[in-house]
C-alpha positions in Angstrom: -14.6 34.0 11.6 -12.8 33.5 8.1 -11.8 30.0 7.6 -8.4 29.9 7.4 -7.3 27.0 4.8 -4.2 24.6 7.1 -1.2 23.7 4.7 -0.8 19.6 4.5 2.5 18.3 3.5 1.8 14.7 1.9 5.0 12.5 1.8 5.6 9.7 -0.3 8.2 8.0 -2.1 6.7 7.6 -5.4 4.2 10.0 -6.8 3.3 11.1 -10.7 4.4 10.9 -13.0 6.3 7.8 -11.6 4.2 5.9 -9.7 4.1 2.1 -8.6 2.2 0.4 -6.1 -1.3 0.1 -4.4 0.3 2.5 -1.6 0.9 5.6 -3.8 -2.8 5.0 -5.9 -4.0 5.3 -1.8 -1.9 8.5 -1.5 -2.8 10.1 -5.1 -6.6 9.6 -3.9 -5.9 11.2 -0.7 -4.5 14.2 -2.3 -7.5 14.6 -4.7 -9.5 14.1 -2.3 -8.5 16.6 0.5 -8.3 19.2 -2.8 -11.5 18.6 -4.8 -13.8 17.6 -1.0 -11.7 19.4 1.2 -10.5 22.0 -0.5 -12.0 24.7 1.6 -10.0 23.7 4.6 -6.9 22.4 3.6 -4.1 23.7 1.0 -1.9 20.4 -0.4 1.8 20.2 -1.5 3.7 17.0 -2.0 7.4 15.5 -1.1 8.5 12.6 -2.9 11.5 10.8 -4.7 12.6 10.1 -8.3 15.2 7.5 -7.6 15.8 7.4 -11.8 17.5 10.5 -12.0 21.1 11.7 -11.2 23.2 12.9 -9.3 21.5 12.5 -6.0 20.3 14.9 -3.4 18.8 17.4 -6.7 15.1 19.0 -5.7 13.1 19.7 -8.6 9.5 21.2 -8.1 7.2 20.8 -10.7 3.3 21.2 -10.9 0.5 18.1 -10.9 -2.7 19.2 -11.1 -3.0 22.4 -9.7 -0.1 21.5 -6.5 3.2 21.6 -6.1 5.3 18.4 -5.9 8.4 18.3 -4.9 10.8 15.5 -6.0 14.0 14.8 -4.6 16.6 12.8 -6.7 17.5 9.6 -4.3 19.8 5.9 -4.3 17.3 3.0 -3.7 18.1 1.7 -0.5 15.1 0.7 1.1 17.2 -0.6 4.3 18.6 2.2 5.4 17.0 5.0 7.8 18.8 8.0 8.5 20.7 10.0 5.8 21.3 13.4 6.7 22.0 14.9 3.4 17.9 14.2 2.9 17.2 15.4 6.6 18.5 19.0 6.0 17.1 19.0 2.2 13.9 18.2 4.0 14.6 20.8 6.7 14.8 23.5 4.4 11.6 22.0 2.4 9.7 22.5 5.9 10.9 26.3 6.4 10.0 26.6 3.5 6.6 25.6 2.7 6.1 26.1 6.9 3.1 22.9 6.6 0.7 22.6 9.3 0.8 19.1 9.1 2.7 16.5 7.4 1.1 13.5 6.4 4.0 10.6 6.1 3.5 7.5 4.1 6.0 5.1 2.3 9.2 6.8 3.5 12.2 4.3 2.8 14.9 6.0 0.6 13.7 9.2 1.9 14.4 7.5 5.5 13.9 8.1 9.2 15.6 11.4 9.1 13.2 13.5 7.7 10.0 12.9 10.3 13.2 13.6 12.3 13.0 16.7 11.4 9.7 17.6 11.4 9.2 16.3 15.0 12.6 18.8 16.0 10.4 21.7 14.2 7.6 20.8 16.6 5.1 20.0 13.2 2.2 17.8 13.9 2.0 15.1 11.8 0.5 11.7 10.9 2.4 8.1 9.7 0.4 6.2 7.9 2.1 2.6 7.8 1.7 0.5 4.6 4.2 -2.2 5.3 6.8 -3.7 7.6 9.4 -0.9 7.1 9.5 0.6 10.6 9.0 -2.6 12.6 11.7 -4.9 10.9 14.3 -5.3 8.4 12.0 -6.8 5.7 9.6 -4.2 4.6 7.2 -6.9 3.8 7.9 -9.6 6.5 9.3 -12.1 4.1 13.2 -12.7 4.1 15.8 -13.7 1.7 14.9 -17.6 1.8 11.7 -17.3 1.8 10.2 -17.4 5.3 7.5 -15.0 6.6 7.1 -13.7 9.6 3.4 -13.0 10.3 3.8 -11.3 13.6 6.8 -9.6 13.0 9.4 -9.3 15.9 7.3 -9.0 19.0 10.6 -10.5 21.1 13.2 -7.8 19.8 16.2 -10.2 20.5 14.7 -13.3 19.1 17.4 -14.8 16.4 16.4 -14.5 12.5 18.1 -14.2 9.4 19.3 -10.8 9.2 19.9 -9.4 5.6 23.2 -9.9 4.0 25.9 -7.5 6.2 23.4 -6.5 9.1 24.2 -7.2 12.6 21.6 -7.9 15.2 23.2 -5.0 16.9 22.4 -2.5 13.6 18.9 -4.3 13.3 17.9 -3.5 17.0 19.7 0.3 17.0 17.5 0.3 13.3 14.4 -0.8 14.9 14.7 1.3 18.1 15.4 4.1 16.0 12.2 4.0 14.1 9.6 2.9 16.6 11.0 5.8 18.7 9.5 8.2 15.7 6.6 6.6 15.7 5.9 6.9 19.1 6.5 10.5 19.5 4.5 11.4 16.4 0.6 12.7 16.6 -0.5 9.4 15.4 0.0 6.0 13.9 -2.2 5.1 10.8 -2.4 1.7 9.7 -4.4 0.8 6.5 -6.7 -2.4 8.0 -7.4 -3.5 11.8 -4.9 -6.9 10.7 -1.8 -4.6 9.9 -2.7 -2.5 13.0 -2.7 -5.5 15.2 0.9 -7.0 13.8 2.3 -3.2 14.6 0.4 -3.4 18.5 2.3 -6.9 18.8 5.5 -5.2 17.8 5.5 -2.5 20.4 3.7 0.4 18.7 1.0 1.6 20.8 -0.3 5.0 19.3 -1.7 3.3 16.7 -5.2 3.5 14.8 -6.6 2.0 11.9 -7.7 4.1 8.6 -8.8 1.5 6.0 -7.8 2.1 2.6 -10.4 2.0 0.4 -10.6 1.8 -3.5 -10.6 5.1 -5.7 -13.9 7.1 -5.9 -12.8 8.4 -9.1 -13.5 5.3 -11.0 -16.5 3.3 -12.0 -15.9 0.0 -11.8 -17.1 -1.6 -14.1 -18.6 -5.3 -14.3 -16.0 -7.9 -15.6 -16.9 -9.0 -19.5 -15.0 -12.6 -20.5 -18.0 -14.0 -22.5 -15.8 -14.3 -25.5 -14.7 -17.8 -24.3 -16.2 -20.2 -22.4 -13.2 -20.6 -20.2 -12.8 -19.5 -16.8 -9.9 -17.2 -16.9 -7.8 -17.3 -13.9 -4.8 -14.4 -13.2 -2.0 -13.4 -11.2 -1.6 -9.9 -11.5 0.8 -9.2 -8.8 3.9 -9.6 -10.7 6.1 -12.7 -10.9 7.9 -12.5 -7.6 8.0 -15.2 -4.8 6.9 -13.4 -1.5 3.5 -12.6 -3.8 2.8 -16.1 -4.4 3.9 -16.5 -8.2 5.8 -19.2 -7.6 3.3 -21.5 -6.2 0.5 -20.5 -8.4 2.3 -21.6 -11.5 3.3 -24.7 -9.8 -0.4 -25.8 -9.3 -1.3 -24.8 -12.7 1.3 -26.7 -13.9 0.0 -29.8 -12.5 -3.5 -28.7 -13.3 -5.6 -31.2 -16.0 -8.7 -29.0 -15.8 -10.6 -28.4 -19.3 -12.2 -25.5 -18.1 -9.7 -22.9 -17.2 -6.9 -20.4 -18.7 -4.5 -18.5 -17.0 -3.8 -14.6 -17.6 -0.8 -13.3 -16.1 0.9 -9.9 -15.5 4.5 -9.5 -15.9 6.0 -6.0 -14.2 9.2 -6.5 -15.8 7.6 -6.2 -19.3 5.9 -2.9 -20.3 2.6 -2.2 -21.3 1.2 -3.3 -24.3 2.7 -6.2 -23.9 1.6 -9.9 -25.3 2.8 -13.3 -25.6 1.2 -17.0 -25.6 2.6 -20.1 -23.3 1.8 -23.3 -22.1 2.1 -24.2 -18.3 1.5 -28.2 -18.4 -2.0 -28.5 -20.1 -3.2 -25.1 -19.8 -2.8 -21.9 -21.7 -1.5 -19.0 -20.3 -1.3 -15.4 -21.4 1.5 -13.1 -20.2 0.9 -9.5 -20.6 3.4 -6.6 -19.7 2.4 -4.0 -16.7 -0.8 -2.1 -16.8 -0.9 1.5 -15.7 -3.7 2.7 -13.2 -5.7 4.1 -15.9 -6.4 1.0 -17.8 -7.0 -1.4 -14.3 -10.9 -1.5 -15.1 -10.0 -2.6 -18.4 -8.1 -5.3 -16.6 -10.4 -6.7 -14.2 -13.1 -7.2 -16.7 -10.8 -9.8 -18.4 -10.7 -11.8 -15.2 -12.8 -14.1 -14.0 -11.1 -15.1 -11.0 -8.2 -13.1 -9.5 -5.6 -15.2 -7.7 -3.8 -13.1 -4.9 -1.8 -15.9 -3.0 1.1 -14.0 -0.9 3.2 -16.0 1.2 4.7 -12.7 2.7 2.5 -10.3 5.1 -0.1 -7.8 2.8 -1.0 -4.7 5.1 -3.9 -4.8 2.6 -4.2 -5.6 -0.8 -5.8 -3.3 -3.3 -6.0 -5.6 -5.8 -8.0 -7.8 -4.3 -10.6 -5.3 -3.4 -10.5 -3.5 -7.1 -11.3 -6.3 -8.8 -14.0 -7.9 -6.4 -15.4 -4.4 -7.3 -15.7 -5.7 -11.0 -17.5 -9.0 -9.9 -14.4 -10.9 -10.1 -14.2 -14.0 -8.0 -10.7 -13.9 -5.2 -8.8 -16.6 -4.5 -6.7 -14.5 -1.3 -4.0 -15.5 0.8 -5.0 -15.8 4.7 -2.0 -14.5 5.7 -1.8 -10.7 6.4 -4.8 -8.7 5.2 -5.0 -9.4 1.5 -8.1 -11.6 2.3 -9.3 -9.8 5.1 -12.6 -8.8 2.7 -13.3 -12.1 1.2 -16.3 -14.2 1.6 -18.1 -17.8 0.6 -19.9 -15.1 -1.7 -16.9 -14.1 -3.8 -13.9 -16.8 -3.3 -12.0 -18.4 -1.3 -9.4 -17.5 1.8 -6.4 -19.7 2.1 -3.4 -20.5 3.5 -1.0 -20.3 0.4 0.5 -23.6 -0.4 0.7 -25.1 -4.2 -1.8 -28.2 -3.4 -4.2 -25.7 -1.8 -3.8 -23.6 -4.9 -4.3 -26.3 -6.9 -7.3 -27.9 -4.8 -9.2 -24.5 -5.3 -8.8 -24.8 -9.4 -10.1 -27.7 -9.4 -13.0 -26.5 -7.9 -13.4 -23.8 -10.1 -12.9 -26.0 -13.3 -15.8 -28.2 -12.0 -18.0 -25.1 -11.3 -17.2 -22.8 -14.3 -20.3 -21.6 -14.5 -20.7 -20.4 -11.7 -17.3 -18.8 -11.9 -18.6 -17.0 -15.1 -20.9 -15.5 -13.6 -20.4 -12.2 -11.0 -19.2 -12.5 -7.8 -21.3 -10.8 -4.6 -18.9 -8.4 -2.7 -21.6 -6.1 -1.0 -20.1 -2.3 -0.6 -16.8 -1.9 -0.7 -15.2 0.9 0.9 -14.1 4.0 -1.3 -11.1 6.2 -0.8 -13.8 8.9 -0.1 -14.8 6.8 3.1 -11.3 7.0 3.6 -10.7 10.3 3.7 -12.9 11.0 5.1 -12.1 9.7 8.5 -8.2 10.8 7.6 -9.9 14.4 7.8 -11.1 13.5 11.6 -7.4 12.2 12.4 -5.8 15.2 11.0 -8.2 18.1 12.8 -7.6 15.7 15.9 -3.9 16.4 15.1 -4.3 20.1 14.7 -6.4 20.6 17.8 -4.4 18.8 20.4 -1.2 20.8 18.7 -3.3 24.1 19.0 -3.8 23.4 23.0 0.2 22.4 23.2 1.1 26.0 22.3 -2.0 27.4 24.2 -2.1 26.1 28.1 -4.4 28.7 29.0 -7.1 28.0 26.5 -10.3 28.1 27.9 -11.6 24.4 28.4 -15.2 25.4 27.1 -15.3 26.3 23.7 -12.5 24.4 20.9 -10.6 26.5 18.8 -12.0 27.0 15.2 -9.6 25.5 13.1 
């Protein structure tokens, strides 16, 4: 029988040319994938947002690499989960394209409303979770004064500080809402076992874990800082609280360590950035934002990479990137950021300034040792990935081919 090639809808908010964030790197390599791999089964177009261009609620379609993407002008409102202006552009996107399945990622801005839809038109489909979105009002678990919640909100009327105009009546109708999408959907996808396990605690059953793994399009290679004798130490993850910045340059700054320098990334500044600075005794480097393409070249400046997030990582592709380069972590143990760090390539912490600063000190005693590559084993690829996504999504298609077939033979499964 002539294999007929199933259409997958891939939804995200951000996607090229505008792209941000370890979650749509995942989704860009799942698309590639499932093309250049797959491309005998499955047939890929893409939904996603610009949320830079005006007026809202404009659908432009323009071509990436052979696919259709799809991009609809949005406000940036990440709170805020049904909008039905976006569920009936959506509806009209579903009739039509007329997907097989919809594969659902990052989906604040877009909101709710649109796997609304797609459950009314009886479309199988997958959620893959990559934060806290769904399960609270603080996408990453971390709220405006600065408290994390590791577990989420397993008790649903447990008092917390609700954002600024949210009643604990919106938050629970908010909440209900979206873990009542979840659960009627084909399947929950969370992107490490720890993220999978805060989502169980929260209430959300249906729920399976599909690591991310780092692109298989890229050779990482081995980090290179033997043009000082220094141990260079970075924060990459931009200079925001809830990823540990704040801390970080606090023990630095009461750092007296001869052996170390500090490299830091700055998201607000663009790339190509460069300036010098002093944080007590050591030097630091601040450098604007560095697009996906140039991450190797990154990594191999870095000798240790400092990942210290006070709010809940689902994963952390950082982390795993640049242990791929032989970098040394230093990883927050809350969430999963750490989850893949060992005694043979850093250290797991809880974040704190003096813990910070207890593990440079280390480092500035042992800088040899910290100059030298660190031993991560294999790390998992995006093809690994993807190729277990490819298992969840024929499961998907098979259990929707019995729906609209009751009287399918038990014996022999459809060839899909």
């Amino acid at each position: 029988m002539t294999n007929i090639k199933k259409k997958i809808a891939v939804v995200n908010v951000l996607f090229p040319p505008k792209a941000l964030g370890g979650a749509t790197n995942i989704v860009v390599d799942e698309v590639s994938n499932l093309i250049e791999r797959y491309g005998s089964d499955f047939e890929v177009v893409v939904f996603t947002t610009d949320v830079e261009r005006r007026p809202v609620c404009e659908l432009t379609v323009y071509p990436y690499n052979g696919y259709r993407v799809y991009a609809l002008s949005a406000h940036i409102n990440n709170w805020e989960y049904r909008d039905q202006e976006f569920a009936q552009i959506f509806d009209d996107f579903l009739a039509l394209e007329q997907p097989d399945l919809v594969h659902f990622h990052c989906i604040q801005v877009l909101t709710g409303s649109v796997v609304e839809m797609t459950q009314k038109r009886n479309i199988p489909h997958l959620i893959t979770v990559h934060d806290a979105w769904w399960i609270s009002d603080y996408q990453f678990l971390f709220d405006k004064f600065g408290k994390a919640y590791p577990d989420g909100h397993p008790d649903p009327f447990e008092k917390f500080d609700l954002p600024d105009g949210v009643t604990i009546e919106q938050s629970l109708q908010r909440r209900g809402y979206l873990k009542g999408l979840l659960s009627k959907s084909d399947g929950v996808l969370a992107v490490s076992d720890t993220f999978r396990k805060i989502y169980e605690k929260n209430g959300v059953t249906n729920i399976k874990t599909n690591k991310n793994g780092i692109s298989s399009e890229v050779v990482w290679l081995p980090k290179d800082t033997g043009h000082t004798e220094k141990v260079i130490c970075a924060h990459v993850g931009g200079m925001s609280p809830h990823k540990g910045f704040d801390i970080f340059r606090e023990a630095v700054m009461a750092l007296n360590a001869s052996n170390i320098e500090v490299l830091v990334v700055d998201h607000g500044k663009s790339e190509g950035y460069s300036s010098q600075t002093q944080w007590g005794k050591t030097k630091v480097t601040i450098i604007g934002l560095v697009s996906q393409n140039n991450i190797v070249d990154l990594y191999r400046r870095i000798d240790v990479l400092f990942a210290p997030a006070v709010c809940v990582e689902s994963f952390g592709l950082t982390t795993r990137e640049a242990a791929a380069c032989g970098c040394w972590i230093v990883a927050s143990d809350i969430g999963a950021v750490g989850d893949d760090v060992t005694a043979d390539n850093g250290f797991r912490i809880t974040p704190s300034a003096d813990n910070l600063l207890s593990v440079l000190n280390q480092i500035d005693r042992s800088s040899s040792k910290y100059k030298g590559l660190s031993k991560s084993g294999k790390i998992r690829s995006s093809t690994d990935q993807v190729g277990e996504l490819v298992k969840f999504i024929n499961g998907a298609l098979a259990n929707n081919y019995e729906r609209l077939n009751p009287l399918l033979s038990q014996g022999e499964s459809p060839n899909l």
